[in-house]
C-alpha positions in Angstrom: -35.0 -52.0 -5.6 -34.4 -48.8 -3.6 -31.0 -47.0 -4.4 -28.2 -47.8 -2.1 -29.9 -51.2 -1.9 -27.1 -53.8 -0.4 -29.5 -56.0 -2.8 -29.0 -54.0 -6.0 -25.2 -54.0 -5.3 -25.0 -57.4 -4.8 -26.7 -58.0 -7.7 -24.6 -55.8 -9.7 -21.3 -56.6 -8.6 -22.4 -60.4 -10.1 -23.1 -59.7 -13.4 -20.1 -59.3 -16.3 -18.4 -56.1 -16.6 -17.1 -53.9 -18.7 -14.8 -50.9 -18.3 -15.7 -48.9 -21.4 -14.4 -45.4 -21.9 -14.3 -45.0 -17.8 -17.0 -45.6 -17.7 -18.2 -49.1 -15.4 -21.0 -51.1 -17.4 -22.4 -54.1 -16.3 -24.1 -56.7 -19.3 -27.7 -57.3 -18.1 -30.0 -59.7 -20.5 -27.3 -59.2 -23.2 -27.4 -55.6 -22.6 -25.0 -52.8 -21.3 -26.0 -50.9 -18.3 -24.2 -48.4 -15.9 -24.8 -49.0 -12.6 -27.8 -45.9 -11.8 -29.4 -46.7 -14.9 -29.4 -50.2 -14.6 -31.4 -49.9 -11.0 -33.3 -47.5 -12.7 -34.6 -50.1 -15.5 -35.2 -52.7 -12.7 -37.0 -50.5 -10.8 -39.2 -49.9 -13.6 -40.0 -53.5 -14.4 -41.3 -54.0 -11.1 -43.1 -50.9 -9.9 -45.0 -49.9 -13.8 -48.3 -49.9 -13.6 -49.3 -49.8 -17.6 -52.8 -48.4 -18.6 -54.0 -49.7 -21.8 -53.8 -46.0 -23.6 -49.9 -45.2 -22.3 -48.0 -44.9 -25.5 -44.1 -45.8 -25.0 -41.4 -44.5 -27.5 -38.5 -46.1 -27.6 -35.3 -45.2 -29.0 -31.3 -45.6 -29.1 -29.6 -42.3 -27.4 -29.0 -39.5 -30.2 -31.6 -41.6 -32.9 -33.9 -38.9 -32.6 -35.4 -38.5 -29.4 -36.3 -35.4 -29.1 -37.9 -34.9 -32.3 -39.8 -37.9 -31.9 -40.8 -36.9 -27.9 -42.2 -33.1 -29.5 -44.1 -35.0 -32.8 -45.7 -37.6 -30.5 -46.3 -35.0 -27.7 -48.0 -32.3 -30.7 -50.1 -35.0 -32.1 -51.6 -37.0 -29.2 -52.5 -33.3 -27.2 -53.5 -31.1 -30.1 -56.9 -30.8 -29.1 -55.7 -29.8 -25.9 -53.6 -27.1 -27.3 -55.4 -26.4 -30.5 -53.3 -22.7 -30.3 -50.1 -23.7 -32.0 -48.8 -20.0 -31.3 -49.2 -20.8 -27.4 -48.1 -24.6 -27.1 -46.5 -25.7 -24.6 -43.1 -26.7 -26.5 -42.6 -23.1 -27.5 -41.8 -22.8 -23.9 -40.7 -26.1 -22.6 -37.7 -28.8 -23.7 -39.6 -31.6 -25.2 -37.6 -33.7 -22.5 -39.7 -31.8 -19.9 -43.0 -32.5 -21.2 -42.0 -36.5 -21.8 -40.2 -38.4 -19.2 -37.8 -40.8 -19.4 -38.8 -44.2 -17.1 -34.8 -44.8 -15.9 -33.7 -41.3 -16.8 -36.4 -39.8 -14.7 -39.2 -41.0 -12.9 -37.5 -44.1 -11.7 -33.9 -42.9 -11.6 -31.3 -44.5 -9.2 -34.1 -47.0 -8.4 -36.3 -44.6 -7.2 -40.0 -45.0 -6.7 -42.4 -41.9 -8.0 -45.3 -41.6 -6.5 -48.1 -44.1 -8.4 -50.9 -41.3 -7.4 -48.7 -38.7 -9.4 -48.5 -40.8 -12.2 -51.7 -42.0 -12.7 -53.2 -38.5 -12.5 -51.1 -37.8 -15.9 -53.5 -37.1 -18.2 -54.6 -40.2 -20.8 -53.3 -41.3 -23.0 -50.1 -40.9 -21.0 -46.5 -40.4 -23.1 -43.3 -41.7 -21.7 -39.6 -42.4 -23.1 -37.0 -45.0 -22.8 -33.7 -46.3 -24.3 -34.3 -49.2 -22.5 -34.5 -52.2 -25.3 -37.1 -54.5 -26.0 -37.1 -57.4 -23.4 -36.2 -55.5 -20.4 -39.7 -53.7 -20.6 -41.9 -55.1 -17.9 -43.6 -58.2 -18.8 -46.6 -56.8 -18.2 -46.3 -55.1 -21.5 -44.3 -57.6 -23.1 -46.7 -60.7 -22.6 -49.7 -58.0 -23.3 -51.3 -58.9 -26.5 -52.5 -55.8 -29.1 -55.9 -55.5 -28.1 -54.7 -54.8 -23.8 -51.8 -52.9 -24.2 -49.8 -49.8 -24.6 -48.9 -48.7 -27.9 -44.9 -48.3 -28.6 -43.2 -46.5 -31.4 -39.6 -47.5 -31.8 -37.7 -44.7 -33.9 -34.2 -46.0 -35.9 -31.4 -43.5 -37.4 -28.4 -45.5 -39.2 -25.4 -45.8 -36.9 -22.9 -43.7 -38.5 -25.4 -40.7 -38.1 -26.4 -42.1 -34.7 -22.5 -42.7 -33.4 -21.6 -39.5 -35.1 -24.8 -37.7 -33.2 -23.6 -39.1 -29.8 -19.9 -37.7 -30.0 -20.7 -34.6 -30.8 -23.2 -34.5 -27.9 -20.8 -36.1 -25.6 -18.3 -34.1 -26.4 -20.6 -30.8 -26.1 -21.7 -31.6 -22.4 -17.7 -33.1 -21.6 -18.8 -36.6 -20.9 -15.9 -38.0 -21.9 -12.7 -38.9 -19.8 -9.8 -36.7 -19.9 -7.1 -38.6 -21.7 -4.6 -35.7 -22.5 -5.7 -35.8 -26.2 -7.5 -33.5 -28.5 -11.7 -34.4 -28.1 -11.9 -33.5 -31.5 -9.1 -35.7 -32.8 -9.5 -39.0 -34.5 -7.3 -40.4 -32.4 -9.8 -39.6 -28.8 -12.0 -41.6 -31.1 -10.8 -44.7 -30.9 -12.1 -46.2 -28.3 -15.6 -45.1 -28.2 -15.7 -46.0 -32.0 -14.3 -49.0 -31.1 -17.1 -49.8 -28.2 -19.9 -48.9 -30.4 -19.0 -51.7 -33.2 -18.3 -54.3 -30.1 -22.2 -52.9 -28.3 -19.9 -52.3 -25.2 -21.6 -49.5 -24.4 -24.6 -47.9 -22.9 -27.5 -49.4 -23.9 -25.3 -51.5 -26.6 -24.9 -53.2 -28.6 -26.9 -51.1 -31.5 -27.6 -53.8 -33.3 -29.5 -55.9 -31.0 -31.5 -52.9 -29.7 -33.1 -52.2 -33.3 -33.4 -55.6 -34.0 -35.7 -56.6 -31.1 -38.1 -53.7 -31.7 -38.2 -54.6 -35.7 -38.8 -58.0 -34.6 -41.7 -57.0 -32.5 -43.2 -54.8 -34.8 -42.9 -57.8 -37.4 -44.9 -60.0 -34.7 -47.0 -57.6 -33.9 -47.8 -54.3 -35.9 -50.4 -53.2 -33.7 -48.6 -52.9 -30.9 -45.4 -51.8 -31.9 -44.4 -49.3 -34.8 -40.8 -48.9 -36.3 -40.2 -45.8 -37.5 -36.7 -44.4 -39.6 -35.0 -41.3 -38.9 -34.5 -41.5 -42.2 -37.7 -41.4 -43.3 -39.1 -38.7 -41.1 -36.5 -36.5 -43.3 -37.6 -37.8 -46.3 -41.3 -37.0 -45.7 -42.7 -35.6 -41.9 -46.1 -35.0 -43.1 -46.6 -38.8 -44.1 -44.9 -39.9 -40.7 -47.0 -37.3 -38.7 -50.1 -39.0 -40.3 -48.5 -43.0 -39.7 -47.8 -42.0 -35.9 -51.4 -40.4 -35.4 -53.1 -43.8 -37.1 -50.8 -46.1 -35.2 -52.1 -44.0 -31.9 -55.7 -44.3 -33.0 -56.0 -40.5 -33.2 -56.0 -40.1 -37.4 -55.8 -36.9 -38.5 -59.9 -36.1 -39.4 -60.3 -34.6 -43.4 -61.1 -31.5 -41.9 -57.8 -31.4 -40.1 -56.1 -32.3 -42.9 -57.5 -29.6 -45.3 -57.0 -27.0 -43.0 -53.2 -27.7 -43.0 -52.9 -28.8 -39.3 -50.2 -32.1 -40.4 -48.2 -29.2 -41.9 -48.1 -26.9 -38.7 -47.2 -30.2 -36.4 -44.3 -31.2 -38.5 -43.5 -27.1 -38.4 -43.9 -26.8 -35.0 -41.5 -29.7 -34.1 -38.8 -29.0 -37.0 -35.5 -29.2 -35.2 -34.8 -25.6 -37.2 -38.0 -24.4 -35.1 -37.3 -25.6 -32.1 -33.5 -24.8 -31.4 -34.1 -21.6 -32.1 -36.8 -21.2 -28.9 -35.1 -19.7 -25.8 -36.4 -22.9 -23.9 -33.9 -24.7 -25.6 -31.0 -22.3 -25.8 -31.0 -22.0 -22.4 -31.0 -24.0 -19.3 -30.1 -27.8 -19.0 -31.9 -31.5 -18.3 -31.3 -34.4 -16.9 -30.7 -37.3 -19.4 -27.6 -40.0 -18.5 -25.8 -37.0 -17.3 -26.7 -33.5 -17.3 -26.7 -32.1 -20.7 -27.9 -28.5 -22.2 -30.5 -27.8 -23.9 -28.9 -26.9 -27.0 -27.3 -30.0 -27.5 -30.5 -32.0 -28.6 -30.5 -29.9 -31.4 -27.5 -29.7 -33.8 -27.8 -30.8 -37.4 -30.3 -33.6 -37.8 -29.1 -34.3 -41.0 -29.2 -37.7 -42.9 -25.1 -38.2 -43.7 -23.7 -35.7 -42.0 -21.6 -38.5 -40.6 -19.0 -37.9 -43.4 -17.9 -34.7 -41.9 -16.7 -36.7 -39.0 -16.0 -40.5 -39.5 -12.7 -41.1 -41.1 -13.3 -43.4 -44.2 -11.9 -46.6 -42.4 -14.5 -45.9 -39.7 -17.4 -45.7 -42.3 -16.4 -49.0 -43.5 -16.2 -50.7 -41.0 -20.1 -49.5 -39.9 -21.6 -50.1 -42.6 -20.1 -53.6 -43.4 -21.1 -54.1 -39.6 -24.5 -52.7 -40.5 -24.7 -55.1 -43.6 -23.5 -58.5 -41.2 -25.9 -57.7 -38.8 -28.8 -57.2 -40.4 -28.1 -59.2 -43.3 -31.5 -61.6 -42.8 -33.8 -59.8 -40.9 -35.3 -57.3 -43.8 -33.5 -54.1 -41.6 -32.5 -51.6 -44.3 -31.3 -47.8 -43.1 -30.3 -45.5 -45.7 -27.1 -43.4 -44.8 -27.0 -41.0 -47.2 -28.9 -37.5 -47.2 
């Protein structure tokens, strides 16, 4: 659907609404969805074309994208760019050199050209928020031997909630209410539509259950990775992600320390501090500096934030919800 479609707006102006945070959100296959992004994801659907070696990481907003974008990005290409002192994420935001599908290429509905596209070089690396049965069917009915390969990375939702105030409040995406940003009272109701899922992309739960579920069903095609556990140990993640992509690390490799100079390279201490990422701005939902993907990354720093009564209520949400499925998220550093 091309933006501006009377189709799309029809279509829209149908479906069950929500008015979160001033934000207009429309519920589409049990999911939340502005009005831009939601063409956006439609688009998508229908135009994709999938190759069999396109690898898709998926992810809830502040759960760890970037990171994940600049591993996955540093792993697939490194015999490309073998010279870690001259890569190309020392002088490019990792949301630069990995695309969003509704963010980017097929924003507002959209249609990039399919000769640009397909002359990205193989295996091709995209991003989306987009959860797991509003990918196209063509990769969702794709069995693990003819399709891409996704990796779905989880952070705990008091780090992840705590992650996307700050970077809301950083780039001044929320409404003007007369109250302090920074108090727990401005809080309120963006807590409040994260623990209902009445919000972009929401509800959290749902989102990190259908990945886990199709990892579950089908490990070949889809990995689930923790934010959690990338802190605990990167170099064992760096080697997981590289077997799951079918590029293993070789012994060689290995010896010579290269897992150790990815997982350097792509430290959130290494790359906020590039000027590439001090500087200058992308486009995401809204526009949003650079040098708000980087902040802490820290496992728990959510209790510098979240009023006790808020933590409580997460994690007994985070206990309900995922009470049967085998979901566990650690939230403390």
């Amino acid at each position: 659907m091309e933006k501006n479609d009377d189709q799309f707006e029809e279509f829209f102006q149908g479906l069950p609404k929500n008015n979160v945070t001033g934000y207009v959100l429309a519920q589409y296959k049990g999911f939340w969805f502005d009005a831009p992004l939601l063409q956006g994801t439609l688009t998508f659907r229908q135009h994709f074309q999938q190759q069999d070696s396109d690898i898709i990481l998926a992810t809830m907003p502040k759960s760890g994208t970037t990171w994940l974008k600049a591993l996955v990005f540093s792993i697939v290409n490194r015999k490309t760019y073998p010279d870690l002192n001259n890569h190309p994420l020392l002088f490019h935001n990792p949301h630069r050199l990995v695309p969003f599908f509704e963010i980017n290429l097929y924003k507002n509905g959209q249609i990039p050209d399919q000769d640009h596209i397909n002359a990205i070089p193989s295996p091709r690396i995209f991003a989306t928020h987009i959860p797991y049965q509003c990918l196209p069917n063509t990769i969702l009915e794709a069995n693990n031997n003819s399709s891409c390969r996704i990796i779905y990375l989880c952070r705990n939702p008091l780090d992840a909630f705590t992650a996307m105030m700050h970077f809301v409040l950083r780039n001044g995406l929320l409404p003007q209410d007369g109250h302090d940003h920074q108090s727990a009272m401005s809080l309120d109701v963006p807590f409040k539509s994260f623990c209902d899922g009445t919000y972009q992309y929401g509800p959290f739960w749902d989102h990190v259950l259908e990945y886990w579920e199709a990892s579950i069903k089908d490990p070949i095609k889809v990995m689930f990775l923790k934010f959690e556990d990338l802190k605990k140990d990167i170099n064992s993640s760096v080697k997981k992600i590289a077997e799951h992509l079918g590029c293993a690390f070789s012994p060689e490799e290995e010896n010579g320390g290269l897992v150790e100079e990815i997982s350097k390279l792509c430290s959130i201490d290494n790359l906020k501090n590039l000027e590439c990422n001090q500087k200058g701005e992308t486009e995401t939902v809204h526009k949003a500096a650079h040098n708000s993907f980087f902040r802490k990354g820290e496992v728990g720093d959510w209790a510098n934030f979240l009023t006790p009564p808020m933590a409580e209520r997460l994690e007994r949400l985070m206990k309900e919800k995922f009470a049967e499925s085998g979901v566990t998220l650690n939230i403390h550093g």
